[in-house]
C-alpha positions, 0 to 999 in steps of 0.5 A: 335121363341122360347126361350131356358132358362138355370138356375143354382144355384149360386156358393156358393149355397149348391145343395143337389140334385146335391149331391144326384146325385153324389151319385147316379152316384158313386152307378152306378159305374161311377167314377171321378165324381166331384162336381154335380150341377143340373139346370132347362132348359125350352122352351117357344114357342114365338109369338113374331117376333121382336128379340128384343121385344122377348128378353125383354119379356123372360128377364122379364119372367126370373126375375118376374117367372122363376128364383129366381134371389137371388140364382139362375143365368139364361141365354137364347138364341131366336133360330127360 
């Protein structure tokens, strides 16, 4: 199994990078660029073959590790 993890900023949580970004991608040439907002993605190979113990592992990995739950928001998807 595998967990697929997306985390984001929370609405309301300034994103320089995200600014930086969409500066860059208007140097580039590229217009109609709105609001930006970067994230991290992380994959983390699974030994576990209960689905249901996998969630609660990944859930605890999310919020001891992962993601600071203050600012940040995540969400995750058990594939394989």
């Amino acid at each position: 199994m595998k967990a697929q993890i997306k985390i984001t900023l929370k609405n309301g949580v300034l994103d320089p990078q995200g600014k930086a970004i969409g500066h860059a991608l208007e140097g580039l040439g590229f217009s109609g660029i709105g609001d930006v907002r970067q994230g991290k993605y992380i994959e983390v190979a699974l030994t576990e073959t209960d689905e249901a113990k996998a969630r609660e592992a990944v859930e605890r990995m999310c919020k001891d590790l992962l993601a600071n739950t203050v600012i940040e928001n995540y969400s995750f998807e058990i594939v394989g």
